[in-house]
C-alpha positions in Angstrom: 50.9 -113.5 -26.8 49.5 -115.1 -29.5 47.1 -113.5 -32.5 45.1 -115.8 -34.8 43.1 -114.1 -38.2 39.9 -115.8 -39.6 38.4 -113.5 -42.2 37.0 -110.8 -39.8 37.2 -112.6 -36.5 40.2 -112.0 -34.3 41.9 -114.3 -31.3 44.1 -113.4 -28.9 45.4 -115.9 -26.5 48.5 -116.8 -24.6 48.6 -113.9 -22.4 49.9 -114.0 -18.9 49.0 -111.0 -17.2 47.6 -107.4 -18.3 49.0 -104.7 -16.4 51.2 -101.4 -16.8 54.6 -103.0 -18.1 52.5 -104.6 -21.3 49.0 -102.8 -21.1 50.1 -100.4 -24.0 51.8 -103.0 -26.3 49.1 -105.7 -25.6 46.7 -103.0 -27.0 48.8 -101.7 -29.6 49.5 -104.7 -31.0 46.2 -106.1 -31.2 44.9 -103.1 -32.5 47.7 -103.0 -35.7 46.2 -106.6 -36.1 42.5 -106.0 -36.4 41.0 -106.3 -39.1 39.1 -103.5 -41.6 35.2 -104.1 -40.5 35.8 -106.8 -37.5 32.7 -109.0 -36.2 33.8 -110.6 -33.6 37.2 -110.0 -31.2 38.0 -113.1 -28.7 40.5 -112.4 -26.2 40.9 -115.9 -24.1 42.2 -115.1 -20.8 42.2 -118.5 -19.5 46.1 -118.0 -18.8 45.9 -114.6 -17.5 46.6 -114.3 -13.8 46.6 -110.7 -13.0 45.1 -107.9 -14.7 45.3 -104.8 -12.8 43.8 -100.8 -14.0 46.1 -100.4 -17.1 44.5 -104.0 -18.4 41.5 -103.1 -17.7 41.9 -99.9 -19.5 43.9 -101.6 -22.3 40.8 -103.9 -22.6 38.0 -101.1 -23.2 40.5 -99.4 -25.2 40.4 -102.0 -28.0 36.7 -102.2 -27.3 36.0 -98.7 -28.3 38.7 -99.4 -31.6 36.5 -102.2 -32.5 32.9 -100.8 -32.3 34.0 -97.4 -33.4 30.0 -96.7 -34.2 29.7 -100.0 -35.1 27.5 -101.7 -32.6 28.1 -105.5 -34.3 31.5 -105.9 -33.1 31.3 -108.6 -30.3 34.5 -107.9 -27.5 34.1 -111.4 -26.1 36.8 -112.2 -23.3 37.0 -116.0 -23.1 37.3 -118.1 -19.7 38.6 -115.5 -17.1 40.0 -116.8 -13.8 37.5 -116.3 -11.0 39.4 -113.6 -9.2 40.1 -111.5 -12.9 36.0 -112.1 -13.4 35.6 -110.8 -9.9 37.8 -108.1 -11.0 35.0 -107.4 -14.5 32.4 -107.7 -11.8 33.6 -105.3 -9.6 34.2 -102.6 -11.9 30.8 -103.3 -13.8 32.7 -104.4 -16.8 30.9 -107.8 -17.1 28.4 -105.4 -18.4 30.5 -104.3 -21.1 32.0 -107.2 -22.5 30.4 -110.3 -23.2 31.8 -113.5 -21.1 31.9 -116.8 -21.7 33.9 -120.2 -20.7 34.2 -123.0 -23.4 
């Protein structure tokens, strides 16, 4: 996994699967490395291919660090596989998060 810093936006790429052997770290890890007041989280999942309930969990958890009452933090989860979208869709989480490919 790799973690990338610009001012109060934070990447997170490099990640192979999210499920409950690295679930916890994933989310403790990005968690130590978020910043203060963050704007903007990207989490590129464009490598990722299998998230199962612990990811899933692992994934709202840092969304609920991030906002934390602040409703300016963007959660964006960049180019998901189709069957880890269909897994957001499913579970209504495309709601949730914001999506995109690039």
């Amino acid at each position: 996994m790799k973690i990338e810093h610009d001012g109060n936006n934070l990447r997170v790429s490099d990640i192979a699967e999210l499920n409950a052997i690295n679930a916890s770290s994933f989310r403790d890890e990005v968690r130590a490395a978020m910043p203060t007041m963050p704007s903007t989280i990207e989490i590129d999942l464009s490598q990722t291919r299998f998230v199962d309930s612990s990811g899933l969990g692992a994934l709202f958890a840092l969304y609920k660090a991030a906002s934390n009452g602040n409703d300016s933090v963007t959660l964006r989860l960049l180019n998901p596989r189709p069957p880890i979208q269909q897994l957001f869709e499913l579970t209504q989480l495309h709601r949730l998060f914001e999506i995109a490919r690039r």
